[in-house]
N, C-alpha and C positions, 0 to 999 in steps of 0.2 A: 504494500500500500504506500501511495504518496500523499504528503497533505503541502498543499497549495496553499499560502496565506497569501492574503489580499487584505494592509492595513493602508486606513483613509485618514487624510488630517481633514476636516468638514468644518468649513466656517458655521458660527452658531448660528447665522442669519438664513440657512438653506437646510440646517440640521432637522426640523421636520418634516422638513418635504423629503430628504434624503432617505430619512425612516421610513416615510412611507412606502418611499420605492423599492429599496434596499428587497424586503423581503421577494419580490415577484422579480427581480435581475437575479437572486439568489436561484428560486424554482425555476425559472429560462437556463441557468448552466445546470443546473441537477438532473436537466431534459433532455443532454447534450451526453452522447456517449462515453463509459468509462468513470462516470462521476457517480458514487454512491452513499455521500455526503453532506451536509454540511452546519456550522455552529456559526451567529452570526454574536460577536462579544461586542462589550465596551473595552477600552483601553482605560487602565484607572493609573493617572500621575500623583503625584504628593510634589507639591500643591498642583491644585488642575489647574489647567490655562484655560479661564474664562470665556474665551474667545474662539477656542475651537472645539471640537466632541472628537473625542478618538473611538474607529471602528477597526473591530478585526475581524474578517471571515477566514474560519479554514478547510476549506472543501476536500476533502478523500478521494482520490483518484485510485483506480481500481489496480492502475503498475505506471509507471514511468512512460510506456509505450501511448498509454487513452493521455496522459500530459502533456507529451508530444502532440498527439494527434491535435488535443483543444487547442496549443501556443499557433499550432500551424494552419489551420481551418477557421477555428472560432472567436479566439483571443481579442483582434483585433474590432471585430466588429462590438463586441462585448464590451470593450474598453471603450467606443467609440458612444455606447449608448449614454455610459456616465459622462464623458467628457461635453457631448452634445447637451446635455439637460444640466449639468453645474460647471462648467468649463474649469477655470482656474480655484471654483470655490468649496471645492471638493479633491483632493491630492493622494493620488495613492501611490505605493510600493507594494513589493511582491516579492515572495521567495517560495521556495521547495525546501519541506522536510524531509527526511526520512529516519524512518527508525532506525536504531543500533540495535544489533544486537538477534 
């Protein structure tokens, strides 16, 4: 198994609207092969920065092979729907886990 994080810095001025969405961009990749997945967190700072909401999803990909396949197929259009609806006021990064062991 792979898990896919996808964490957002969300300015607080779009932070409900984001929520709103978040979950139905969540079930659109979960609908997308190889994803059997996913937790959508808060990110929690000491002290929080007022001004933005930290989000973290970690989606379970089924092997490394279906992770490929979403980066090469799906990725971009996906990225393209958050970017399209909060441009700059929503920021995200991404990485690959895997387990040890």
């Amino acid at each position: 198994m792979v898990l896919y994080e996808v964490s957002a810095r969300i300015d607080r001025g779009v932070a409900d609207d984001v929520l709103a969405w978040l979950p139905g961009h969540v079930q659109r990749i979960l609908a997308l092969p190889g994803f059997v997945g996913a937790e959508i967190f808060e990110i929690v700072e000491t002290p929080p920065d007022a001004s933005q909401l930290l989000i973290c999803v970690h989606y379970r990909l089924r092997d490394q092979a279906a992770l490929d396949a979403y980066l090469r197929e799906h990725a971009a259009r996906m990225r393209a729907e958050a970017g399209d609806r909060f441009g700059e006021r929503m920021r995200a990064s991404r990485r690959v886990l895997r387990a040890v062991g």
